[in-house]
C-alpha positions in Angstrom: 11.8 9.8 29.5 14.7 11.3 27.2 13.0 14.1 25.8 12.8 12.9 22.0 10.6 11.2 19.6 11.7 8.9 16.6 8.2 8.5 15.0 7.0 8.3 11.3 3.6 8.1 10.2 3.0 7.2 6.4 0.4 6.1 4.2 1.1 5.8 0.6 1.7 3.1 -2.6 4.2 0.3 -3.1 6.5 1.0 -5.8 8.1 -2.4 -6.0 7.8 -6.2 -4.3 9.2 -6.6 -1.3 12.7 -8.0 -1.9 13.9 -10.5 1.4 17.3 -10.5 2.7 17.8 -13.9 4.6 20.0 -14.4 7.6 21.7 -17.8 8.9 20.2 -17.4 12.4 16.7 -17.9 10.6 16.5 -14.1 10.6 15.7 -11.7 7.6 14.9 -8.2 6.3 12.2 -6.9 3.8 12.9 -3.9 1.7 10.4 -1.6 -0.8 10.0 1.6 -1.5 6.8 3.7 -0.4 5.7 6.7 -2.9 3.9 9.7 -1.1 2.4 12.0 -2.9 1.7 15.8 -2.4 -0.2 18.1 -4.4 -1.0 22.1 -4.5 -2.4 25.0 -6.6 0.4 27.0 -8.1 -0.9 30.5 -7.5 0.5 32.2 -10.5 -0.3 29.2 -13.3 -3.5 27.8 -11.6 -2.4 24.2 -12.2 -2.2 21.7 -10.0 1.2 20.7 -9.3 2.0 16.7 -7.4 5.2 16.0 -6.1 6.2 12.6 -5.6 8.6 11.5 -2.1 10.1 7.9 -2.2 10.7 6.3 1.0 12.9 3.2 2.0 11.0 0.6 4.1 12.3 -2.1 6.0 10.7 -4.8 8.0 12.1 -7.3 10.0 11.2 -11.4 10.7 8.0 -12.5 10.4 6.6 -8.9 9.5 8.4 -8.9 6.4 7.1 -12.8 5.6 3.8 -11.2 6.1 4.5 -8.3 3.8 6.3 -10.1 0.9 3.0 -12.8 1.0 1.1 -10.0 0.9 1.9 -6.8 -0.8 2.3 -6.7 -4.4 3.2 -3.2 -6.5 1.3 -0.4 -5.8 -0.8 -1.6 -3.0 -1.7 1.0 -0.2 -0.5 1.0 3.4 0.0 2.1 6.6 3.1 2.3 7.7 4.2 3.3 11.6 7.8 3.1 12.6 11.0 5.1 12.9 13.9 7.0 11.4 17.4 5.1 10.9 20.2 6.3 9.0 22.5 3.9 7.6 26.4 5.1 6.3 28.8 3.1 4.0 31.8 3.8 2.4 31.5 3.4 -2.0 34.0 2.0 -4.5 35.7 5.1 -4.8 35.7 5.0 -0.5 33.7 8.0 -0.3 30.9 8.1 2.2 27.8 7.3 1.1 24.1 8.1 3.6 20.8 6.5 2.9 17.8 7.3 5.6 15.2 4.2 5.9 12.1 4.2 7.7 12.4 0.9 10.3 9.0 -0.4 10.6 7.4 -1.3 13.8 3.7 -1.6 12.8 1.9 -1.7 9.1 -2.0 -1.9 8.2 -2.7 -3.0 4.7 -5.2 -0.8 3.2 -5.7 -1.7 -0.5 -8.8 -4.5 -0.3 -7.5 -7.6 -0.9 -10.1 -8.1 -3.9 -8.1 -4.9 -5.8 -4.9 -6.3 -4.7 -5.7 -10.1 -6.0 -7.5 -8.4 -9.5 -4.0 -6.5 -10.0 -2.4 -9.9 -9.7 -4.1 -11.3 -12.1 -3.9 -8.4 -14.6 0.1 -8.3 -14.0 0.4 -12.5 -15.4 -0.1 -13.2 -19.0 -2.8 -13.3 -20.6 -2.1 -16.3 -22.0 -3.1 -17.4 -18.3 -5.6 -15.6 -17.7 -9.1 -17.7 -17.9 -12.3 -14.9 -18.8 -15.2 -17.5 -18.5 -17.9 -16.9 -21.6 -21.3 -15.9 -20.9 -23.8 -18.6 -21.6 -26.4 -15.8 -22.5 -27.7 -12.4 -22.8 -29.7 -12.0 -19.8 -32.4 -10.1 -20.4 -33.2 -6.6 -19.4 -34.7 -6.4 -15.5 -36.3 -3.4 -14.3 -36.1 -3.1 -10.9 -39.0 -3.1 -8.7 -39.9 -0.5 -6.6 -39.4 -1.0 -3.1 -42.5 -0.5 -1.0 -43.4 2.6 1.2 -43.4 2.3 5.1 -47.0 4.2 6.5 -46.3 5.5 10.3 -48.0 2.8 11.7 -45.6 0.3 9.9 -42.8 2.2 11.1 -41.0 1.6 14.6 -38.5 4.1 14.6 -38.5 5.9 18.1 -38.1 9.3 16.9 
């Protein structure tokens, strides 16, 4: 073993789609950013204070297909991987560092019936079908559910 570790652990919000970069070998790259958030007291004002940290996620072949089928804005994941630092020169040839977060693993953590009812509220509404109700249903009161005795009940303890 070499001694180091290369490891990031995140769970946070999408802040954009996943934008694909396609290669001629079949190959290709997704890219979005993840928002973290962190939040804490300010002793002296009492208010709560959040700061918000942006992170550059990549994901490579068929885990970024997955991801871009997936993930839409503001969706929560999982995200395991590792720390890469890319450098490129500018127009002006001056160089230029940005720090991206390679992932190796990813769990999807917003249900996909929040995810699918934020796709619907980002088309237009022009789209967007609400079916009418055919009636007023009328007020139920709920029954109550019946007591157990101890002889009904077969609970060991």
């Amino acid at each position: 073993m070499s001694g180091t570790l290369n490891k990031v652990m995140l769970i946070g919000h999408t802040g954009d789609e996943v934008k694909m970069h396609w290669f001629e070998g079949g190959g290709c790259i997704g890219r979005f950013p993840l928002a973290t958030n962190d939040s804490y007291v300010n002793k002296t004002t009492g208010e709560r204070v959040t700061s918000t940290e942006w992170h550059n996620i990549v994901v490579r072949n068929k885990a970024a297909e997955i991801c871009e089928k997936y993930l839409n804005k503001g969706d929560k994941i999982y995200i395991e991987g590792r720390l890469k630092t890319r450098k490129w020169q500018d127009d002006q040839g001056k160089d230029r560092y940005s720090t991206e977060i390679q992932c190796i693993d990813f769990t999807f953590l917003t249900p996909k019936s929040e995810s699918q009812q934020a796709e619907m509220m980002a088309q237009p509404k022009q789209q967007q079908s609400v079916p009418k109700p055919t009636s007023t249903p009328a007020a139920q009161v709920p029954t109550p559910m019946p007591t157990s005795t101890e002889e009904d009940d077969d609970l060991p303890f």
